[in-house]
N, CA, C and O atoms as a GROMACS GRO file, in nm:
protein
  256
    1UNK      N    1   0.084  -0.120   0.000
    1UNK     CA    2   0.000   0.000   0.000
    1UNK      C    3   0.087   0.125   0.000
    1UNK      O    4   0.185   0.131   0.074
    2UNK      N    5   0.054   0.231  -0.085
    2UNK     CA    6   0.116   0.400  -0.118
    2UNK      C    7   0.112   0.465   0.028
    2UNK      O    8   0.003   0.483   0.082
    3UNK      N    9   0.184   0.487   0.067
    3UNK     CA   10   0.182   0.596   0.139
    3UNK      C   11   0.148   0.735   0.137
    3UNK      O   12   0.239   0.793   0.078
    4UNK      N   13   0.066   0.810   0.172
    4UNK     CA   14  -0.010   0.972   0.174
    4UNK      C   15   0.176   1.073   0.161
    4UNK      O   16   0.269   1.048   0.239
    5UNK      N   17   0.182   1.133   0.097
    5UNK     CA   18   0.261   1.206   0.066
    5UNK      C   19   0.295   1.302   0.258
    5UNK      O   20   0.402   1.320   0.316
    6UNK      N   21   0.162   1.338   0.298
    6UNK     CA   22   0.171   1.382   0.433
    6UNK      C   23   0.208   1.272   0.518
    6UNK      O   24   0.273   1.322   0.610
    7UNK      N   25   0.196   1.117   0.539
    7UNK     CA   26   0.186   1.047   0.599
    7UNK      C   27   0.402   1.049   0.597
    7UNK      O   28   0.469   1.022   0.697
    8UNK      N   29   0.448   1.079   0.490
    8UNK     CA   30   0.576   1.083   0.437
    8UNK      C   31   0.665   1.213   0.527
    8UNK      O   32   0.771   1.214   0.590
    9UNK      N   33   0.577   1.301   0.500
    9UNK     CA   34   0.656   1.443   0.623
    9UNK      C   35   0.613   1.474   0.793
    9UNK      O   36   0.509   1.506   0.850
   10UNK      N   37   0.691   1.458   0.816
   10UNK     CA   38   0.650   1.521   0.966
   10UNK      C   39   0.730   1.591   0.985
   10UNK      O   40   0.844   1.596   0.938
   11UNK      N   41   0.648   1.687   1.097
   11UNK     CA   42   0.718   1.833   1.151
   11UNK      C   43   0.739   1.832   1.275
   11UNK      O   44   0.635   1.827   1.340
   12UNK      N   45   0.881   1.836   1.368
   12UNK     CA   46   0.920   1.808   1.474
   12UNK      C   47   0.864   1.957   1.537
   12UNK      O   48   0.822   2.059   1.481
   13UNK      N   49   0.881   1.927   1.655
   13UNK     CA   50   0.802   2.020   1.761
   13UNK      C   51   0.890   2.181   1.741
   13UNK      O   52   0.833   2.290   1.751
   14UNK      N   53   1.007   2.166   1.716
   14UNK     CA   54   1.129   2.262   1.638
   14UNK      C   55   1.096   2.343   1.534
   14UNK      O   56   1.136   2.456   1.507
   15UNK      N   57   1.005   2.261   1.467
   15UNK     CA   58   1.004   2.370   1.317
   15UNK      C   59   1.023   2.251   1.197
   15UNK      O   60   0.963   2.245   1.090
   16UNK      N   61   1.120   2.163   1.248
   16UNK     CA   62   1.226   2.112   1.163
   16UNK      C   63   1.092   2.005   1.042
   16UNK      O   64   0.978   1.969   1.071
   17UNK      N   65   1.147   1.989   0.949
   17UNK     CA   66   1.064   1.906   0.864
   17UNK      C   67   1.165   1.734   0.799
   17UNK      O   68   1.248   1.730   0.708
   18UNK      N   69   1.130   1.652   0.860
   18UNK     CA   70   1.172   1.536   0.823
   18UNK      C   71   1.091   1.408   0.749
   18UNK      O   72   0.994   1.342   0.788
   19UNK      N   73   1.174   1.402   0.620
   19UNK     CA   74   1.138   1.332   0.525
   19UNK      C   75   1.162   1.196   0.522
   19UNK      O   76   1.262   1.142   0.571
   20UNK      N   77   1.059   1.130   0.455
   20UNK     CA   78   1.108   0.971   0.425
   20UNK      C   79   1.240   0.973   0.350
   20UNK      O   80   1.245   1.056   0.260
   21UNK      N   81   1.331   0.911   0.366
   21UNK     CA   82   1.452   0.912   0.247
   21UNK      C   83   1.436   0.853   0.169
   21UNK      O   84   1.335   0.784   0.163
   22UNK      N   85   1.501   0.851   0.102
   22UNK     CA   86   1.485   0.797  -0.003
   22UNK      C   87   1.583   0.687  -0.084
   22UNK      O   88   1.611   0.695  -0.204
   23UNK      N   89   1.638   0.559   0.027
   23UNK     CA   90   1.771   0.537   0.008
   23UNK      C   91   1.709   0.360  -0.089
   23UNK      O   92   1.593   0.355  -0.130
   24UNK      N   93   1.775   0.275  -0.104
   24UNK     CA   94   1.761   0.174  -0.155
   24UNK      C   95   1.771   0.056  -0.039
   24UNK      O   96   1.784  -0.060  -0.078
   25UNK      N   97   1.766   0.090   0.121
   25UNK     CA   98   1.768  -0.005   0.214
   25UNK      C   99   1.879  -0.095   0.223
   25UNK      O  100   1.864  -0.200   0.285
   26UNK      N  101   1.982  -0.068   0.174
   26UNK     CA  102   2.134  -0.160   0.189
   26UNK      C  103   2.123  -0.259   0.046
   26UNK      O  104   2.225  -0.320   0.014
   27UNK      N  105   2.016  -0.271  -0.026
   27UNK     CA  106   2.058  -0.374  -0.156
   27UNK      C  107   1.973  -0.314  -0.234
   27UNK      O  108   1.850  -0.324  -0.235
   28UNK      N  109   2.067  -0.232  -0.321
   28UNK     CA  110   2.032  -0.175  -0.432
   28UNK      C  111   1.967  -0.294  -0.589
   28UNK      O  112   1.898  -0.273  -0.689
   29UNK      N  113   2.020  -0.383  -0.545
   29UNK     CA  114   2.025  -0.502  -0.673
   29UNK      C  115   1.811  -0.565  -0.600
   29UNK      O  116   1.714  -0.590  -0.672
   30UNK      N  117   1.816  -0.567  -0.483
   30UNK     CA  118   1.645  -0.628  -0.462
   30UNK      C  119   1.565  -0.511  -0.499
   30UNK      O  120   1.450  -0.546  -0.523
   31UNK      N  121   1.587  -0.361  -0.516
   31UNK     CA  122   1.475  -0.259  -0.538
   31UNK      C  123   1.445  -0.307  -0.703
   31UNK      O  124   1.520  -0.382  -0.764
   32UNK      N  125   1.328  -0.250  -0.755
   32UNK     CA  126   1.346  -0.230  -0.909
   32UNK      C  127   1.392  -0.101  -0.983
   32UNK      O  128   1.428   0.002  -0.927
   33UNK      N  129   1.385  -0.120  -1.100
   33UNK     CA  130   1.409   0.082  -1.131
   33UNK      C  131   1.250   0.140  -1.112
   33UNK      O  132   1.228   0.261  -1.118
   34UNK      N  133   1.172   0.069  -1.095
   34UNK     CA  134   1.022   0.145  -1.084
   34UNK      C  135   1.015   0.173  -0.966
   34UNK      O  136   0.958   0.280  -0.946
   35UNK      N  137   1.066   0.099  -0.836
   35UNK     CA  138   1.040   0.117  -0.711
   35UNK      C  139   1.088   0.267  -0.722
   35UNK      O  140   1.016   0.365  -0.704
   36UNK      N  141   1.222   0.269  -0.754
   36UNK     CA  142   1.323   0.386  -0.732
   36UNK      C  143   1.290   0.506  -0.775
   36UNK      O  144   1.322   0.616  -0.730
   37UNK      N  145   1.183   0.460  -0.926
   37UNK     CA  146   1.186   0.596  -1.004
   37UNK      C  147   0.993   0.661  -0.913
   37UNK      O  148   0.939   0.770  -0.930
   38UNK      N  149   0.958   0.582  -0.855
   38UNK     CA  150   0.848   0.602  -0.788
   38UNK      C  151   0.897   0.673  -0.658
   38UNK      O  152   0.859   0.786  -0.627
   39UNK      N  153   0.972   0.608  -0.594
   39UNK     CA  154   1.040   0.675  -0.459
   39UNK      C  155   1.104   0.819  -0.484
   39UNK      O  156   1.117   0.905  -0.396
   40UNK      N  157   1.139   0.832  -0.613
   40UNK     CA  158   1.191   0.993  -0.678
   40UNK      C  159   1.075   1.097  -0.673
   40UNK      O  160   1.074   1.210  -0.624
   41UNK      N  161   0.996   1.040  -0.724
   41UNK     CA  162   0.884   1.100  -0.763
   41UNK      C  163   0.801   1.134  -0.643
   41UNK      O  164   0.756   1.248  -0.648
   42UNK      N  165   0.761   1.048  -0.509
   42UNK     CA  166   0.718   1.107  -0.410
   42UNK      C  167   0.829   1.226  -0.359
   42UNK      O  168   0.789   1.340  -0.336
   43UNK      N  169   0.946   1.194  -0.348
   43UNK     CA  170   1.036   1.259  -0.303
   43UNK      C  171   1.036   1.407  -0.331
   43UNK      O  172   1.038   1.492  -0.242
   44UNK      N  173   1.034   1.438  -0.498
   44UNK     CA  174   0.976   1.566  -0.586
   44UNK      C  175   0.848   1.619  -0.477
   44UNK      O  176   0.854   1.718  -0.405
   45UNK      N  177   0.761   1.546  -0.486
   45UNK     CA  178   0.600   1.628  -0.407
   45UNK      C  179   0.644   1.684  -0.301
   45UNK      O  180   0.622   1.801  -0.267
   46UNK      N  181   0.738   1.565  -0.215
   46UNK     CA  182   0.762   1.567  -0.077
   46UNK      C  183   0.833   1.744  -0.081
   46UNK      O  184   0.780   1.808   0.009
   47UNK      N  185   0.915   1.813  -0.146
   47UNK     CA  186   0.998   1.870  -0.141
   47UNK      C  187   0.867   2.006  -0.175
   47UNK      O  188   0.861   2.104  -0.102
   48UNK      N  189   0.779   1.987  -0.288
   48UNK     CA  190   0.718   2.100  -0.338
   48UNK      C  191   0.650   2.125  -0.219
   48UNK      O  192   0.657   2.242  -0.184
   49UNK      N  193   0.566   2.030  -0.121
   49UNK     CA  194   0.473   1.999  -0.010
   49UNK      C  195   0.556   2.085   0.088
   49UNK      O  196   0.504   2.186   0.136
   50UNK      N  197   0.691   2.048   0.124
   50UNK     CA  198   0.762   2.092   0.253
   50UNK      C  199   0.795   2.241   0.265
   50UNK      O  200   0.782   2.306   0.369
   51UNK      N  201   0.843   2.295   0.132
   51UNK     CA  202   0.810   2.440   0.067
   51UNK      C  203   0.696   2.493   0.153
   51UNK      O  204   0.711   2.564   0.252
   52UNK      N  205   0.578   2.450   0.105
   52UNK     CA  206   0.456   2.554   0.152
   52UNK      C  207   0.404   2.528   0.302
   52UNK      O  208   0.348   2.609   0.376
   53UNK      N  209   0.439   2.387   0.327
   53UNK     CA  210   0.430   2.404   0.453
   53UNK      C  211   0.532   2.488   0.546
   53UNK      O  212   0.481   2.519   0.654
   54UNK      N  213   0.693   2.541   0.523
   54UNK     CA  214   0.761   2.614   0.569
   54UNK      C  215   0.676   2.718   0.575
   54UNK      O  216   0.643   2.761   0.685
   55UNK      N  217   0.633   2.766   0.471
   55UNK     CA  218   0.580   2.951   0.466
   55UNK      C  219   0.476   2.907   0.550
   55UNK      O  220   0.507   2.961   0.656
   56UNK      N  221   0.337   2.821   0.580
   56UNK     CA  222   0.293   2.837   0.664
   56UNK      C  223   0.287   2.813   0.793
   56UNK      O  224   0.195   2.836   0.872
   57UNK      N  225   0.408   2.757   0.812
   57UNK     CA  226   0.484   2.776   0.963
   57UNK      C  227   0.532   2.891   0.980
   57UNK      O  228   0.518   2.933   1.095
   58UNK      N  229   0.606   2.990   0.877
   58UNK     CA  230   0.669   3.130   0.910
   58UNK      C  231   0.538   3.237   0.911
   58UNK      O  232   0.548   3.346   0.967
   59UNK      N  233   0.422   3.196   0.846
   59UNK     CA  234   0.312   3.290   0.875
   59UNK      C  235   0.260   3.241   1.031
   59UNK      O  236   0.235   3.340   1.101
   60UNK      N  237   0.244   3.153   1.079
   60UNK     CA  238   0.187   3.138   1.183
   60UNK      C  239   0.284   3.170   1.303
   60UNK      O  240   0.245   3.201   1.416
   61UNK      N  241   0.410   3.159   1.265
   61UNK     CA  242   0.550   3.170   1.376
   61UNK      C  243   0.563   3.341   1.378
   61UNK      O  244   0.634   3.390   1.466
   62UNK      N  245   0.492   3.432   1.279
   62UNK     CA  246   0.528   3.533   1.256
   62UNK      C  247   0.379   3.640   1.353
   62UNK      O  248   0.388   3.755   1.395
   63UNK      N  249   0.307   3.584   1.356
   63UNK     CA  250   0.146   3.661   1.398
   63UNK      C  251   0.209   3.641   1.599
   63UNK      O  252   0.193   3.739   1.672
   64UNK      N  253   0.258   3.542   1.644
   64UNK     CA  254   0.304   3.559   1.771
   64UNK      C  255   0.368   3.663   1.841
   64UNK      O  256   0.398   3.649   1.959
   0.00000   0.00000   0.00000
């Protein structure tokens, strides 16, 4: 089962934003190139997603 692109980022109590990585798990030879080129591709959202969630942490960090 896919994982929710949000289910992928969480935001530490800091600010900080931590991502699924995106590594091949120690054996690059058991992933496929689809796994990989799929794991890229969340990775892309993950990055456009973490963007706008920054600004609306600096709008809400900013009204305090």
């Amino acid at each position: 089962m896919k994982k929710s692109v949000s289910s992928r980022i969480r935001i530490t109590k800091t600010g900080k934003i931590i991502r699924g990585k995106m590594g091949t798990r120690h054996c690059g030879s058991r992933k496929t190139s689809t796994t990989k080129r799929r794991k890229k591709i969340t990775h892309r959202i993950a990055g456009v997603d973490t963007s706008a969630i920054r600004g609306e942490m600096a709008k809400k960090n900013f009204k305090k």
